[in-house]
N, C-alpha and C positions, 0 to 999 in steps of 0.2 A: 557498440556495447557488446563487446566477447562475452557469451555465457560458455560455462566449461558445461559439458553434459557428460554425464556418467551413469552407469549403473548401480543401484544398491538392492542388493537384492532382488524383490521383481520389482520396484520401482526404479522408473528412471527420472533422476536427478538432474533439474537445469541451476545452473547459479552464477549471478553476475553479482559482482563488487566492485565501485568506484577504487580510480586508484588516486594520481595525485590529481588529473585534471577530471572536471566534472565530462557528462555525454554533451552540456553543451555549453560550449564554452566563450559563444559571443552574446551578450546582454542586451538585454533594451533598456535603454534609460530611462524606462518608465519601471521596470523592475531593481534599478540601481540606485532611485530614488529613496536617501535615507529618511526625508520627510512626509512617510505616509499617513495621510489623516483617520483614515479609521477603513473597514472593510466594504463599505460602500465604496471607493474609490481606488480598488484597490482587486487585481485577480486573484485574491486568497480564494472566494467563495467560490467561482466557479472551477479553482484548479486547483489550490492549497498552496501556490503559488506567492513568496515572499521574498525580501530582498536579503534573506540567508539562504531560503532553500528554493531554490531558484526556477529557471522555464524547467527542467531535468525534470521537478516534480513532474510537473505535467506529463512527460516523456515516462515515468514511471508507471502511474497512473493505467494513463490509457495504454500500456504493455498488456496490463495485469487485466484492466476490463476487456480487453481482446481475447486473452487467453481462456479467459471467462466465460466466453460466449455461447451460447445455447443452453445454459446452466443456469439454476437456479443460484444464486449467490449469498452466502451467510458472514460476516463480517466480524472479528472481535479485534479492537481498538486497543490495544493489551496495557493496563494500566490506568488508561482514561476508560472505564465503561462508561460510566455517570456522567462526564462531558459529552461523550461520542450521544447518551440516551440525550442528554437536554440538547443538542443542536439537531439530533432525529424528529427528537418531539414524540417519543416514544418507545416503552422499556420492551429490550430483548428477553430472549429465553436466560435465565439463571445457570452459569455453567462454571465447574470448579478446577479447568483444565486451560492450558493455550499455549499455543507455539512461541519459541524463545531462541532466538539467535543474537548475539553479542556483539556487538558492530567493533567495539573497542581496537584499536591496534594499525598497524602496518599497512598501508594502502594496500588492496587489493587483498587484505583478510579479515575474517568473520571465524568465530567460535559457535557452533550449533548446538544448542544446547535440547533441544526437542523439547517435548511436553513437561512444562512443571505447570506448578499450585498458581492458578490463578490470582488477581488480585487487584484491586481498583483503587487508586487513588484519591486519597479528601484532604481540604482544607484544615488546619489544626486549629485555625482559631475563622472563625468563631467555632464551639466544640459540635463536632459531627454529630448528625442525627442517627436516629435510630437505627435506619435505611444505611445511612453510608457505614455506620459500624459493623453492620451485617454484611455490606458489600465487599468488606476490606480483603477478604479470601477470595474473592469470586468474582466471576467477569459476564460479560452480557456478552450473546450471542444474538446478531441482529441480520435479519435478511434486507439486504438491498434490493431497490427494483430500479436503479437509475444512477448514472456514474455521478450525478451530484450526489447522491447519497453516499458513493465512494468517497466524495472529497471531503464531506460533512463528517467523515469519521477519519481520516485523514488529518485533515487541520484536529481534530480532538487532540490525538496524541504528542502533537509537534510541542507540547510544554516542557520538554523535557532534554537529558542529551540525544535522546536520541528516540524517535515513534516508530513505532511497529504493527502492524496489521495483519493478521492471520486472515486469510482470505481463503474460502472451499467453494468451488464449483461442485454440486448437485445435483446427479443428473436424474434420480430418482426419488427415493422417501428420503424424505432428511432426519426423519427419527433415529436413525442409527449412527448420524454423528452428533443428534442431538445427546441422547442417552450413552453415546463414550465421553464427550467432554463435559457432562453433569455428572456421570461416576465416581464413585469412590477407587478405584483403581486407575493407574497411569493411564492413556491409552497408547496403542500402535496407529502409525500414519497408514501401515498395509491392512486392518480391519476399520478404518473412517471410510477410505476410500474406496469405491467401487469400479468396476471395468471402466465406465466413462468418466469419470470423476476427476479432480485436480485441486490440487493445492497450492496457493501462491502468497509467498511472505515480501511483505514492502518493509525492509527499511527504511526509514530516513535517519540519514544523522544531521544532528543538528549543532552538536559543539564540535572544535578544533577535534581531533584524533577519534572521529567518530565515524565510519564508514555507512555510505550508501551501499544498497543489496538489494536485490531479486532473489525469490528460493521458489523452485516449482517441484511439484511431486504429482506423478500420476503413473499409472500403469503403460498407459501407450505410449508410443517414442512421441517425444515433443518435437522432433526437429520438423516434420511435417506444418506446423504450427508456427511454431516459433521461430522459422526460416523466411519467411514473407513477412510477418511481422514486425523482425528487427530489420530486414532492407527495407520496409515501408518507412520506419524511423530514421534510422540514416538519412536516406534521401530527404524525409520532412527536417530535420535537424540540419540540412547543409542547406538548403532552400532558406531557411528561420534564420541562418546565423550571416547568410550573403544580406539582408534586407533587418535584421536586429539593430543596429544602431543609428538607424530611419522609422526607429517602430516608435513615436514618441507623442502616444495619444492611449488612453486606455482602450477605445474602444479597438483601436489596430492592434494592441498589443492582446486584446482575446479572441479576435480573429484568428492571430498567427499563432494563439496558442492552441487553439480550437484544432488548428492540423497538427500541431505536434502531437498532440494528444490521437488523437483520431483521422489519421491519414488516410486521402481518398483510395490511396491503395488498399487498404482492410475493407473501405467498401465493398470495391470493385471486387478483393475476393471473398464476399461472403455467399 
C-alpha cells in the first residue's frame, strides 16, 4: 500500500489510492460467494466486508483505527448521516460541514475537494419526514468508542458509487471542531486540528471507475506512524492471501480477518 507523503503547508499529508489491483488480491471463497443470505452470515458486520468490497475493507479499516489511536474519535458517514444514526442507535452532534474527495478517474487518482455543505441523504418515497427534510444540508458528527462502531458507519455509506468517512482523531476538547464544522463559514483543516491531532478520510469505491483512498492530515510527520503500520499489513496480507482459498467457513474467514484488520504487530507496538 504506497502512500505518497508530502507537505502542505504545516500539515503533512499522507495519501494512498487503489490502482488497477486491489491491496489484497487473493479471496476467500466465502467472500466470493454471490449467494449471501443476509448479514448474520456474512462479515459485513464485523468488517464492512462484502463480495464487491472486499477483505481490502478490512485492511482499510483497521489502518485508519491504528492511526487513530490514543484519540478520542468523531466520525461523519458523508451522505448517509441518518443510516450511519439508525445502525449507531443514536443521533450525532448537527454539523453543516465535511470533507470531500472524488474517487472518480484513473487508477491511482483522486480530486480533493476539501470542505463543502454538508448533506444527508433520504428516501423519496415514501415522502421524507420533517427530520430528514431538515437533515438534507446537514450531516451528523458521531463520536466512536469501538472499531465496530467504525464499521457500523462504514457499511452506512457503502449505498452508493462510492462511501466516504471523514474521520478526526482528538486529542483534546473537541468543541473546536465541533463549532468549525456546525459553522456558517467554510472551515480550515490547519485551525480543526491541533499539535496531536489527525485526520483520516476512507474512501471506498464501490462502482466500476471508482477508486479506493486513504487521506491523512496532521501536523506531526506521520512516517513514524504509518511506517510500522503498513509493514504490519503487508506482512498480515501475504500470510491471508498464502491460506485465503482454504478459508472456507465464516468463522475462519473472521478470524483471518480479525488480523488483517488488527495485526499482532500494532499490538506488540503499542
Amino acid at each position: 500500500m504506497p502512500f505518497e507523503v508530502s507537505q502542505v503547508g504545516k500539515l503533512t499529508r499522507g495519501l494512498f489510492v487503489s490502482r488497477e489491483q486491489r491491496p489484497v488480491q487473493v479471496n476467500s471463497p466465502v467472500v466470493l460467494d454471490a449467494d449471501w443470505e443476509d448479514d448474520l452470515h456474512t462479515p459485513c458486520p464485523e468488517f464492512a466486508v462484502n463480495n464487491n468490497n472486499r477483505e481490502e475493507v478490512a485492511v482499510y479499516l483497521g489502518l485508519a483505527w491504528r492511526l487513530l489511536r490514543g484519540r478520542r474519535v468523531f466520525a461523519i458517514g458523508t451522505g448517509y448521516s441518518l443510516d450511519a444514526e439508525r445502525r449507531l442507535r443514536r443521533v450525532g452532534g448537527v454539523v453543516r460541514w465535511e470533507y470531500s474527495v472524488n474517487p472518480a478517474g484513473q487508477p491511482g487518482e483522486v480530486e480533493e475537494r476539501g470542505f463543502v455543505k454538508a448533506h444527508s441523504s433520504a428516501q423519496i418515497m415514501p415522502r421524507p419526514t420533517a427530520y430528514q427534510q431538515h437533515m438534507h444540508d446537514r450531516a451528523e458528527l458521531f463520536e466512536l468508542h469501538s472499531f465496530v462502531e467504525l464499521v457500523s458507519v462504514a457499511r452506512a455509506v457503502l449505498g452508493d458509487a462510492y462511501g466516504e468517512l471523514n474521520l478526526f482523531g482528538v486529542s483534546g476538547d473537541p468543541d473546536v471542531l465541533f463549532r468549525s464544522l456546525a459553522g456558517e463559514s467554510r472551515p480550515a483543516m490547519t485551525s480543526i486540528l491541533a499539535a496531536n491531532d489527525i485526520f483520516v478520510d476512507v474512501i471506498l469505491g464501490v462502482d466500476l471507475g471508482y477508486n479506493d483512498a486513504l487521506l491523512v492530515y496532521t501536523y506531526a510527520p506521520i512516517e513514524d506512524a504509518l511506517t510500522p503500520a503498513l509493514s504490519a499489513r503487508e506482512s498480515a496480507i501475504t500470510t491471508y492471501e498464502r491460506a485465503a482459498p482454504f478459508v472456507s467457513t465464516l468463522e475462519g474467514l473472521l478470524a483471518a480477518l480479525q488480523e488483517l484488520a488488527h495485526p499482532i504487530a500494532d499490538q506488540d507496538a503499542a
